[in-house]
N, C-alpha and C positions, 0 to 999 in steps of 0.2 A: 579237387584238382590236385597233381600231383607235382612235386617240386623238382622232380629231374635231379635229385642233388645237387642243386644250384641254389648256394647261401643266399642269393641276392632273390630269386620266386620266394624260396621259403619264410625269408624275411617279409616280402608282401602278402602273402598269404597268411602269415602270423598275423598281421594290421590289416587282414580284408574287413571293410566296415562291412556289420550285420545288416541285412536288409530286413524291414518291413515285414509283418505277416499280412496287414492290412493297406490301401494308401488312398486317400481322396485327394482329386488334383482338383485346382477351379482355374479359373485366369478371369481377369479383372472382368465386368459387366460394362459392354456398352449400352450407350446412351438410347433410350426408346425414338428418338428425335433425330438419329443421324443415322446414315448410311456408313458402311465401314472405311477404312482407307489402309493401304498396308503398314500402317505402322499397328494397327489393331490386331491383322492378325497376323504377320511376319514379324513385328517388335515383340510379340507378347503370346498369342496364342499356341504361334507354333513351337514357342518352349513348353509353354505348357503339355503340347500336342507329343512334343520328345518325351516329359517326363513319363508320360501315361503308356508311349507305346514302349519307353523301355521298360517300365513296371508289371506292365501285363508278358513281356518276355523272362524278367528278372525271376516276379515271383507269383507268375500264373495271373491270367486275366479277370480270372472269378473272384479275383482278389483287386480290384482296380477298378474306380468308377472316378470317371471323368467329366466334370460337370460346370457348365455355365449357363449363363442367361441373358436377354435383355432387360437391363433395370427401367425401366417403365414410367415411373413413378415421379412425381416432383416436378419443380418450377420449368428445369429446362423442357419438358416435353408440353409444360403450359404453355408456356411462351412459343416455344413451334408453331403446335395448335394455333393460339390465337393468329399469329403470323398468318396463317396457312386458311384459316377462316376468313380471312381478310381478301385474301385471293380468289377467294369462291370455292373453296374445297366444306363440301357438302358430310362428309361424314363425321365419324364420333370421334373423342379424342381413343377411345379403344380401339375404333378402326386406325387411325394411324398409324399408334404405337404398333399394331399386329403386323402392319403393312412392314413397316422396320423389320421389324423381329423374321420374318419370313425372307425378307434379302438378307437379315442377317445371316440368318441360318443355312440358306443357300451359298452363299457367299465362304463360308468357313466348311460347307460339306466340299466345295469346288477344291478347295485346299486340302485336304485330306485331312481337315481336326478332327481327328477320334473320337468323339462326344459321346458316352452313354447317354447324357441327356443335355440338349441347351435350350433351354426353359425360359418362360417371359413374368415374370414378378407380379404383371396384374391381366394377362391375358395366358387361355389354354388349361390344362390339368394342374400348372403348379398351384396355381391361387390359391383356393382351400389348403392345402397346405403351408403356404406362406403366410397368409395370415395366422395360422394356430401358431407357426411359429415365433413371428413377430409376438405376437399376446403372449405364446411360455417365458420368452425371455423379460421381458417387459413384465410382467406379475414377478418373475423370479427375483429380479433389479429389487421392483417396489417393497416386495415382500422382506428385503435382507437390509431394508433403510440405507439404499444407495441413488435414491433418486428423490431431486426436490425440487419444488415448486418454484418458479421466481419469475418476476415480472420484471420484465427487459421494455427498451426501447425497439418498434420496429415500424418501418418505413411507411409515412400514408400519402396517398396523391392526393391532394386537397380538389384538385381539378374535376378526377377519375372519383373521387369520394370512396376512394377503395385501400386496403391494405396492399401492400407490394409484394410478389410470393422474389425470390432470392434473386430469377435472373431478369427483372423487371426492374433493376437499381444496379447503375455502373457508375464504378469511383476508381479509386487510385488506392492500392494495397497499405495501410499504414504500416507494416511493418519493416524494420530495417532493411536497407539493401535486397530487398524483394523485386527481383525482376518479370513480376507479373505484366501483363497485358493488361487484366481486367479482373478488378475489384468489384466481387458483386455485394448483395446486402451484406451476408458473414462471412464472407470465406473468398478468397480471391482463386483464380484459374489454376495458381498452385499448391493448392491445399491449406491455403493461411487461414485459422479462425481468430476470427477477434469479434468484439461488440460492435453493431450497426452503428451508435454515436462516433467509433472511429474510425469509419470509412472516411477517404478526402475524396473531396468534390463529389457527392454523390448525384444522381441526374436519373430521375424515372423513365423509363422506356415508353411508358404508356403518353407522355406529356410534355416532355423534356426539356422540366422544370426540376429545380430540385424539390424532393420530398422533404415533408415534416414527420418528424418519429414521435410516435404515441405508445402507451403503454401496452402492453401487452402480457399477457399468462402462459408459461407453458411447461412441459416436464424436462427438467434437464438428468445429466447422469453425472455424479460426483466424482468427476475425471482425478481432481487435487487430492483426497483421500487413498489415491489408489499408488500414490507417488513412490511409497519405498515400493513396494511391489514391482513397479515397472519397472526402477533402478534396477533390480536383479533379473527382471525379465531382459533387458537388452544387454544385462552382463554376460548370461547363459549364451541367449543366441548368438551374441560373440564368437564365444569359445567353441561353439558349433559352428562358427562358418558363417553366419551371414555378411555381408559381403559390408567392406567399412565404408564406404559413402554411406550407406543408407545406416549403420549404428551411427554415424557421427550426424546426421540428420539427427536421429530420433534422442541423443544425448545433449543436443542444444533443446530440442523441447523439453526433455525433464531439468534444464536449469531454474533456478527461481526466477520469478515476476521480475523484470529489468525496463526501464525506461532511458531512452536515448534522448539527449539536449546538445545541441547542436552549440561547441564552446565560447561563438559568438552571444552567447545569452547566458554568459556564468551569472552576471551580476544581478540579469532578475530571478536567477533562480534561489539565489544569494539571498536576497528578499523575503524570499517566503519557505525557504526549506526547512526553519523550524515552524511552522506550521505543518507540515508534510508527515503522515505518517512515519514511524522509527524505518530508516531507509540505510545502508551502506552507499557512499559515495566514492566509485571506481572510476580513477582516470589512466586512458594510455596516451602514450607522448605521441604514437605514430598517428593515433585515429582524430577526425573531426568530430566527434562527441565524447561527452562523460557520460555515464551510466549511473540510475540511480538504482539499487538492488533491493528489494521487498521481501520477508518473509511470507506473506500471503498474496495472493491474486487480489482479494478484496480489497489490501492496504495501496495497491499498486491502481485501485481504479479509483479510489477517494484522492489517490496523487494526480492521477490524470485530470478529473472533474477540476481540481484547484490551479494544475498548470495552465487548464485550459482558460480559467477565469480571471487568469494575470494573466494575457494575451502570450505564454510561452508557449513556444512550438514544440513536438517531440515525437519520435516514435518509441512503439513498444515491440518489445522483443518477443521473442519465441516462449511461451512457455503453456503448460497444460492449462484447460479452462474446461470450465462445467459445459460438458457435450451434450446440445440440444436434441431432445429424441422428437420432441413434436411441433406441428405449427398447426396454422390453423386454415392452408387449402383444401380444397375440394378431392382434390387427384393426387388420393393417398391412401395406402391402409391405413383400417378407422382404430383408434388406442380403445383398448379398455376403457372404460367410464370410474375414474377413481377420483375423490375427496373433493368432488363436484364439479370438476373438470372435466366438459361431457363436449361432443363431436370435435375432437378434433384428431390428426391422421399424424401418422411417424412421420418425419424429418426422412427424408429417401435416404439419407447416408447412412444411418445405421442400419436401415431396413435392409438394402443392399449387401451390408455385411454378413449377414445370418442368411441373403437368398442361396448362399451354397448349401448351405443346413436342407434347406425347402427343396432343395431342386433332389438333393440324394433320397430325400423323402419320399420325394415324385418318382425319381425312376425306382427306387427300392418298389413301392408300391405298383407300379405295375408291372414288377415280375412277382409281385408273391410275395414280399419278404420284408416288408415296411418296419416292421418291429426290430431289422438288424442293421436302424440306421446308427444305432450309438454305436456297433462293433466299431463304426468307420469314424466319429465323429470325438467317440468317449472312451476308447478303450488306449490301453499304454502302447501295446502291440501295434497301433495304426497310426500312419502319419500322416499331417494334413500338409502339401505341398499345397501353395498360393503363389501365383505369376503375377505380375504387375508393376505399372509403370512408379518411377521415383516419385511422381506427384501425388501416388495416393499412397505415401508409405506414415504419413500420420495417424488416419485412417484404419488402414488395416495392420498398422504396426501398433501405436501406442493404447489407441483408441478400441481396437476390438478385443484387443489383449487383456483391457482393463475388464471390460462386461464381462469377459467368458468367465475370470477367475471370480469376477463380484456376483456369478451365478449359485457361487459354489455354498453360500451361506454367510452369516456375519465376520468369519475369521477365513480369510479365502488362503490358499496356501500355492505357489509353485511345484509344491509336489502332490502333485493333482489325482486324488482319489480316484479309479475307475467309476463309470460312470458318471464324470464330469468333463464339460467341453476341454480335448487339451487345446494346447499350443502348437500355432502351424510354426510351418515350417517358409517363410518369404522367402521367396526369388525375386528380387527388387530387379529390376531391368531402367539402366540409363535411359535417357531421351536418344529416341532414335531421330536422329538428320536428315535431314533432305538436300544434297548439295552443298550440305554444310551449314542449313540453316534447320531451326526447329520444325517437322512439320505438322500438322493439326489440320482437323478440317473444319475450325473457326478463323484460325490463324490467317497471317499473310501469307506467310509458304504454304501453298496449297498441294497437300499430298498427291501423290498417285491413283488414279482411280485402278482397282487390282484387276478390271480388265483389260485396261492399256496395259498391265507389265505382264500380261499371257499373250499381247499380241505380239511380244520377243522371248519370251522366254518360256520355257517348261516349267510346271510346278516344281520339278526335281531341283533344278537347278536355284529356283529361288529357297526352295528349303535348305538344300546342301550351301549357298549363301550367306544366309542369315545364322545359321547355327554356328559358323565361323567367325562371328562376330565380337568382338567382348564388349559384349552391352552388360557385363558386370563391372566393368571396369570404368569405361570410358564411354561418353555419348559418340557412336560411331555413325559416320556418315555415311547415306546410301547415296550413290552417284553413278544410277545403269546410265551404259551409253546413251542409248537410243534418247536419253534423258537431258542430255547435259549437254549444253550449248556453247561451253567451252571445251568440248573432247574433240581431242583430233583422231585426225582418220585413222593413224597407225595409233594408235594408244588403245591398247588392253580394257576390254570391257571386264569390270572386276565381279561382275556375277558369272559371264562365261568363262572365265580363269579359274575362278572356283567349283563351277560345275562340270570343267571337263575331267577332272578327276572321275568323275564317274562315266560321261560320255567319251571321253577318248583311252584312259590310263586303261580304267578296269573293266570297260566295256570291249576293250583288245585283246586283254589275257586272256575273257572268258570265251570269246570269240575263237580266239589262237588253242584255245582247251578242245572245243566242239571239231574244230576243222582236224585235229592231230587225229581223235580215236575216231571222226568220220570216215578218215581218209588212208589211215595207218594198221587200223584196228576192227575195220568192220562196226564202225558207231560202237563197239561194248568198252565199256569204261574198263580195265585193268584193275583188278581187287587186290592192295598189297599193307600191309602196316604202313602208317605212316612214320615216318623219320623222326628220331626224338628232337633232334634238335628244331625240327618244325611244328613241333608238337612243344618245346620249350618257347619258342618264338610265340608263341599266339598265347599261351598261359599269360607271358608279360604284357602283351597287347590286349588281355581281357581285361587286368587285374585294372590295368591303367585305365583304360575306359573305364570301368565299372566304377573307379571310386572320382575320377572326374565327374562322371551322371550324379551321381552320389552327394559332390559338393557344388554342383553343377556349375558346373566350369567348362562350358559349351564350346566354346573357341577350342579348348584342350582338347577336346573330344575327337574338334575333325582336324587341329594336328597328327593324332594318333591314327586316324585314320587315312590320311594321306602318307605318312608316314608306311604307314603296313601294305597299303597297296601298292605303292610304289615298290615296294620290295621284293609281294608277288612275282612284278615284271622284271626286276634284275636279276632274281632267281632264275626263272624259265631261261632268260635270256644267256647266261652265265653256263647252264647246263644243256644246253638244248645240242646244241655242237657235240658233245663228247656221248650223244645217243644216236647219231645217226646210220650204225651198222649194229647197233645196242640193243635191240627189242626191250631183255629186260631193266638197261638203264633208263630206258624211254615210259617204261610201265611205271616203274619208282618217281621218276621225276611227275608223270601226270597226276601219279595218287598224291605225291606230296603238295603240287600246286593246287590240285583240286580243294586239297585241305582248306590251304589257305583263302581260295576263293571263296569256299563254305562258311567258314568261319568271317571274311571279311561280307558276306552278303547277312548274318547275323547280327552283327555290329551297327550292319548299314538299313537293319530295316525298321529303327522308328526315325532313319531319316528320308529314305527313301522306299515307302513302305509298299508302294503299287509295283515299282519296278522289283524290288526283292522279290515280291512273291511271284510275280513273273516268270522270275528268272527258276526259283525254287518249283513251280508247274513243269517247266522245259524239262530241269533237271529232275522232275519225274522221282520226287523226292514229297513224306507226308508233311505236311504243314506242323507238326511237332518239332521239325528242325531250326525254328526258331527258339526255342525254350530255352533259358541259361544253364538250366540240369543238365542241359548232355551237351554244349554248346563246343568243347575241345572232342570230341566222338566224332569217326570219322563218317563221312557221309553215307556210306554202304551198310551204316545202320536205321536210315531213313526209308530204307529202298524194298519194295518188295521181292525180288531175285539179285541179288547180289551176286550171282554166279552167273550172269550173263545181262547185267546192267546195260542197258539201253536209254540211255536220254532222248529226248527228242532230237529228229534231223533237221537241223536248219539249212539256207540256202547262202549260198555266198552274199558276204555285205549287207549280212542280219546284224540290229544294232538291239542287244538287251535292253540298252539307257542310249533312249534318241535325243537330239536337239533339235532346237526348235526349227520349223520350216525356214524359219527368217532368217535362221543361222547358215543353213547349207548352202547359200547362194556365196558363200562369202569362201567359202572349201576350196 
């Protein structure tokens, strides 16, 4: 691109960040057990759905696979199941999960997610490939002496004479100031791990009695050895941009082992603290607890074991713990057979982290090209972008971070040899609102079902929407009218506010474009250079855009974009007057506007990507005119006759980007 002689382009074009040769996008995996709701795929997917379609524009399509799946696998889809068998639902638990997976899939093509492939974990083509996958990682782990054996405490119904698989045991989150709903066996609704003995109030699903914990065997991954490591893993992503809620998240979990005593019980702790592993004792004046602080996780559970037997109460804090790869259900991929440890299946959370591995596998393999799944997964050249909500950023932040490097051999390194898994790239996304409350579709607030919000709205309109959102920032609330039981009549619906920028601003220019050379011109478009300083305008309008996608800074995005459109229209508007006995001021002014509606319809089509190309059909223009190689090139080099350009005829009170039926009544 060229700087116009303008210090201020040239200085952004000096700092345009390099893009990508390669780029694997995923977004989080729902559950095989539930139907979608939009905060699935409006909170989450449909960023992911930005990053891919501006990738496959940025830097060619062939270079961009886009991949997710339904995770299948594990206690919540047991528990469905049994549920659902209760009821008299006759088929298999593989028929359910399929039944999921196929609305899912539905449901997200209805939306326009761009998917090369969205795959199911234990149902369809992925499977053979997710399990070899599961098994390389899992030998790779065992093989570099980062995974060990240990026998834990886990929940038994004495009633049911059964073990309890995770979501068949609900308690109360032990950990500090955790505002969970629901503590299941290990791990509560927001990603909290701790041991089953520290779940409070636990109560079996099956009985609803409390359980007794028995021992049990299984593979864990030596999350605590990986600790300096991770310290500079979340320093780097830092200074790359990830976004700081989610570092100052994942920087409480690399603190040390800490236990919380509530200062009403100084005096028994006073009792017994020299019997207590070597501990630091931290007090703050503002807070209702002291802190005891451990060098080990180990020293920190023979503290708990002893508080708990001097009747002291406590919680424990944040900190890393040996991440469980297996258990012992039925509805699982089956582990290798190692040091006599034989049927039993991976833990679904890790398994789930490597299904983007499987799924690129699967779509590489049926085009031909299976063998060039590491260009995307292992080479330096490729970036791995990941979408997903704050509650799995332990997970796919500290936790997968640690396996991929502990792949790499006994001395694993950050600066990661080719052909070894790199490091993605998180897009952590706040909680999305519902009216102001959290929504979920276990929850109390009961989401949106996504065909109630098409029976007001356009897809367009929900995407242009939500991508104005700063779900980086702030848990933002969604509040459509048609929704909210406190909206008055005259009060702004804030999805149609946001989407008439496309339905009214710049579906007028383009409109007001068609009708001038219909009506002026004999339909032929006017072939002339376009105007530098219109041609300097859109350079800073790319560069901007570009490197907001870039840090993805979404909200930024469709400032920039309403910004520039807006601008379209006070240009025409400003000029339009001083061409009316003008022919060729008239011809200058439509080539310069035309520019910019070219370039503003480039911009606008991984968010609005059905109507773009629409619009680019009419304008009788080749589908190359989205590409970011020629993206400032004026549109009559799209065009097959340029010397007598003919766009399509439209008819009066033609609408490029419609709104929805429900909307026009209100006009």
């Amino acid at each position: 691109m060229k700087d116009y002689g303008d210090e201020r382009l040239k200085r952004m074009l000096e700092h345009r960040i390099t893009p990508p040769i390669r780029a694997v996008i995923t977004g989080g995996m729902p559950y095989g057990n539930k139907d979608l709701h939009y905060g699935h795929v409006l909170g989450m997917f449909l960023y992911a759905d930005f990053m891919a379609r501006f990738l496959r524009d940025r830097i060619g399509k062939d270079n961009v696979i886009f991949v997710s799946g339904t995770d299948c696998y594990g206690s919540p889809a047991m528990e469905t199941f049994r549920k659902k068998v209760e009821n008299g639902y006759t088929g298999t638990i593989e028929d359910m999960v399929s039944e999921y997976h196929e609305r899912q899939k539905a449901e997200l093509k209805k939306f326009g997610i761009s998917f090369n492939f969205f795959g199911a974990s234990a149902v369809g083509d992925a499977v053979p490939f997710h399990v070899e996958t599961s098994h390389e990682i899992f030998n790779s782990l065992y093989e570099n002496g980062y995974l060990k054996k240990m026998s834990t405490l886990q929940f038994f119904d004495e009633e049911h004479n059964t073990f309890l698989n995770g979501r068949q045991v609900i308690g109360k989150c032990p950990y500090e100031n955790c505002g969970s709903e629901k503590g299941y066996a290990d791990e509560c609704d927001l990603g909290h791990q701790y041991q089953p003995s520290e779940l409070i109030d636990p109560v079996s699903t099956l009985s609803g009695k409390t359980p007794t914990l028995k021992e049990i065997s299984n593979w864990y991954f030596d999350m605590e050895r990986c600790l300096p490591l991770l310290e500079s893993w979340i320093a780097d992503a830092e200074k790359k941009g990830a976004r700081q809620f989610f570092v100052k998240e994942i920087k409480e979990f690399l603190k040390k082992p800490e236990i919380y005593i509530k200062k009403d019980q100084v005096e028994l702790y006073e009792e017994v603290k020299f019997l207590l592993p070597t501990h630091e004792l931290r007090e703050e004046k503002s807070k209702a607890s002291f802190v005891l602080v451990f060098d080990k996780l180990e020293n920190r559970e023979i503290a708990c074991e002893m508080l708990s037997e001097n009747g002291i109460r406590y919680r424990t804090g944040k900190t890393v713990t040996p991440f469980r790869l297996s258990g012992n259900i039925s509805w699982g991929v089956p582990l290798p057979d190692k040091d006599g440890m034989k049927d039993l299946t991976f833990y679904v959370w890790p398994e789930s982290l490597w299904a983007p591995i499987s799924f690129t596998k699967t779509y590489l393999n049926s085009i031909g090209k299976y063998d060039e799944w590491k260009k995307y997964w292992c080479d330096k050249n490729s970036y791995i972008y990941q979408v997903l909500g704050e509650d799995n950023a332990y997970f796919y932040g500290p936790v997968q971070h640690a396996m991929w490097l502990c792949t790499q051999g006994k001395n694993p390194s950050l600066d990661i040899p080719n052909g070894n898994l790199n490091m993605s790239r998180l897009i952590v996304n706040k909680h999305s609102m519902f009216l102001g409350n959290k929504a979920s579709s276990s929850g109390v607030i009961k989401a949106p079902n996504l065909n109630d919000l098409l029976e007001h709205y356009t897809i367009e309109q929900l995407r242009m929407y939500f991508l104005g959102l700063n779900v980086g920032n702030t848990s933002s609330s969604f509040s459509p009218k048609p929704f909210n039981p406190d909206a008055k009549p005259e009060d702004d619906d804030p999805v149609t506010k946001d989407g008439n920028l496309l339905t009214n601003v710049y579906n007028r220019i383009i409109r007001t474009l068609f009708y001038t050379w219909q009506s002026k011109l004999d339909g032929v478009v006017p072939v002339r250079p376009i105007s530098e300083n219109i041609l300097k305008d859109a350079v800073q309008t790319i560069l901007k855009y570009e490197k907001c996608a870039f840090e993805n800074k979404f909200h930024m995005i469709s400032y920039e974009l309403d910004s520039y459109i807006r601008n379209i229209n006070k240009y025409w508007v400003a000029n339009i007057k001083t061409c009316e006995n003008d022919n060729e001021k008239l011809s200058q002014l439509i080539a310069d506007t035309l520019h910019m509606v070219k370039v503003a319809m480039v911009l606008l089509h991984p968010v609005s990507p059905d109507n773009t190309e629409n619009l680019a059909n009419l304008l009788k223009v080749s589908p190359d005119i989205f590409s970011w190689d020629t993206i400032n090139e004026p549109i009559y080099n799209f065009v097959e006759n340029k010397e007598n350009y003919k766009p399509t005829f439209i008819e009066a009170k033609f609408d490029f980007f419609k709104k929805h039926p429900s909307q026009l009544n209100f006009e």
